[in-house]
C-alpha positions as CSV (number, residue, x, y, z in Angstrom):
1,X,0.0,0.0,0.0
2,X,1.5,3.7,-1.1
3,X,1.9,6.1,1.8
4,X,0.9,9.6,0.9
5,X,2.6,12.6,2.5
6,X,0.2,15.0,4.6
7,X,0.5,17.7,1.5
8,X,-0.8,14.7,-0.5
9,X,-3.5,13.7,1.5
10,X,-4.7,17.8,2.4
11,X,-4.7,17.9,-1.9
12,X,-6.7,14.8,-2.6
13,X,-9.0,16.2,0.1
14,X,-9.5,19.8,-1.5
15,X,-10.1,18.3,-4.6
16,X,-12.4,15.4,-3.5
17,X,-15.5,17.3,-3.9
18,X,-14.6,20.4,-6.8
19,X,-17.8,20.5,-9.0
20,X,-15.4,21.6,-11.8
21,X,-13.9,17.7,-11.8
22,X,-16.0,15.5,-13.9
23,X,-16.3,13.1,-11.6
24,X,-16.7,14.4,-8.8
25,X,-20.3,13.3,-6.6
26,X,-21.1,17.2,-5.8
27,X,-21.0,18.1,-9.8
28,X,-23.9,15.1,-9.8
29,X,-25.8,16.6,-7.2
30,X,-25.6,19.7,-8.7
31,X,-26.8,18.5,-11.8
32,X,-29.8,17.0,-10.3
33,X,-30.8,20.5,-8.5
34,X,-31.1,22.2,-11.1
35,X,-33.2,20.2,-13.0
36,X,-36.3,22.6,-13.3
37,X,-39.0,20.2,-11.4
38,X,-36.5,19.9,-8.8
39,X,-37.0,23.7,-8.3
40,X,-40.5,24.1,-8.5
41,X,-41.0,21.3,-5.8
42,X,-38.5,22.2,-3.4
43,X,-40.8,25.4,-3.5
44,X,-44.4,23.8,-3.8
45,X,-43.2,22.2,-0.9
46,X,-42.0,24.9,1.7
47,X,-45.9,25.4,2.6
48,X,-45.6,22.2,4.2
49,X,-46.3,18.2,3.5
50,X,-48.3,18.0,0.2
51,X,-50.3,15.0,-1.6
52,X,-48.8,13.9,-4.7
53,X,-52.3,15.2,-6.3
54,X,-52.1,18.7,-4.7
55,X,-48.2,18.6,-6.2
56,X,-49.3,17.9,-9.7
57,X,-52.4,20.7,-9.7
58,X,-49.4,22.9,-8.0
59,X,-46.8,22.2,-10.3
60,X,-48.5,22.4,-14.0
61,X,-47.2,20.6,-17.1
62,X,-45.0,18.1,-15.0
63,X,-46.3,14.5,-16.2
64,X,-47.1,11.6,-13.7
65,X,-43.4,9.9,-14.7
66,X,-41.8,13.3,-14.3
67,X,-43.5,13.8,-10.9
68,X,-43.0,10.7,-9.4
69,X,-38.9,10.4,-10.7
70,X,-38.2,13.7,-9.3
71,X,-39.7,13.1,-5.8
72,X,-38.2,9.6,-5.3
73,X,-34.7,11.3,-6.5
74,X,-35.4,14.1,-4.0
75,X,-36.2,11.4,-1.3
76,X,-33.2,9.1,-2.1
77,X,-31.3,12.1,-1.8
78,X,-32.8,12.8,1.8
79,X,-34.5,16.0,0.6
80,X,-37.8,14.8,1.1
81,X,-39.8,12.6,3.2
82,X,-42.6,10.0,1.7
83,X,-45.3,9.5,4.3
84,X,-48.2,6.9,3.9
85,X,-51.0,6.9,5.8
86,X,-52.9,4.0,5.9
87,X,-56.7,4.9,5.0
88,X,-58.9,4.1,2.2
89,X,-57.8,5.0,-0.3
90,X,-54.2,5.3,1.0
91,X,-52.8,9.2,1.5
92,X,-49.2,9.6,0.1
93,X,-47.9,13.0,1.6
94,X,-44.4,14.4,1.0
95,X,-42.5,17.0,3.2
96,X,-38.9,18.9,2.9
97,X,-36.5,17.1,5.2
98,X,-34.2,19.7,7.4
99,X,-32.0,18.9,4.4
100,X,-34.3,20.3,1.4
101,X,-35.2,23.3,3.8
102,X,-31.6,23.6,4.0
103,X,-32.0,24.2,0.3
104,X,-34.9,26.0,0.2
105,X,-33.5,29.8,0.3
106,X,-31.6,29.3,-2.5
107,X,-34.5,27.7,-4.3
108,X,-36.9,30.4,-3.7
109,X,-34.3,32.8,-4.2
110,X,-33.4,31.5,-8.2
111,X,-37.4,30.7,-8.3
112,X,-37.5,35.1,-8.0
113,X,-34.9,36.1,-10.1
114,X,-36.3,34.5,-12.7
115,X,-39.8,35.6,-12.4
116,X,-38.4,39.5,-11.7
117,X,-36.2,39.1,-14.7
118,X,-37.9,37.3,-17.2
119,X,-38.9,40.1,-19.2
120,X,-35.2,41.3,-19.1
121,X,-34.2,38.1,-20.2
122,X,-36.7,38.2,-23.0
123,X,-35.9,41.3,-24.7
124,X,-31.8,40.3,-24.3
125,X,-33.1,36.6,-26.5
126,X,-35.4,38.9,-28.9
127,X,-31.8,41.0,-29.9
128,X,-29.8,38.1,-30.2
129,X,-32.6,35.7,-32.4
130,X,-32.8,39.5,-34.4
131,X,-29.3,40.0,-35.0
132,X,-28.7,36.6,-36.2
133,X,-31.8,36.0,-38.9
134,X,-31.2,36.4,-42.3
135,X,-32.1,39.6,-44.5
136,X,-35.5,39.0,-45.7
137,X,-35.3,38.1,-49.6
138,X,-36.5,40.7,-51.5
């Protein structure tokens, strides 16, 4: 077995979890958070535990696959709990752990940039899609 020198071991340690590294397990997480239902749910959920129903009216154009994949990622993950309730028919609610209201600020806080800056954003898309059309033909 190689010995590694303290400077060694304080290197591989800085550089264990650097998003910028392709493999590295925080650039996965990261790519899962900012999947867009992963956003919108984080935030349909900060009012507390919700049905999956209530989550699909809240949450429009997510499909039932969509819906369900994100919240068992967000559950493996330990962002959110899955409660059943035995009862007839069976009640399924789902509730941000202390970890996903860990996340939450920042959630809600991209979640409001983008609705205060959409129209921003929309005018900056309408010069670039203008500036690179072509000339009409005449």
């Amino acid at each position: 077995m190689a010995t590694r020198t303290a400077a060694e071991r304080r290197t591989q340690a800085r550089t264990a979890f650097d998003a910028y590294m392709a493999d590295c397990p925080a650039r996965r997480l990261l790519d899962g958070l900012s999947d867009k239902w992963v956003s919108l749910l984080v935030n349909a959920l900060a009012d507390g535990p919700q049905r999956y129903s209530d989550l699909s009216r809240r949450v429009a154009g997510v499909s039932q696959k969509m819906l369900t994949q994100t919240l068992r990622t967000l559950e493996r993950d330990g962002l959110v709990t899955r409660t059943v309730t035995p009862s007839v028919p069976v009640r399924v609610d789902y509730a941000l752990t202390p970890l996903g209201e860990s996340l939450l600020p920042l959630m809600r806080a991209i979640k409001s940039w983008a609705e205060e800056h959409i129209p921003e954003v929309d005018r900056a898309r309408e010069r670039y899609d203008d500036a690179r059309r072509e000339p009409a033909a005449g």
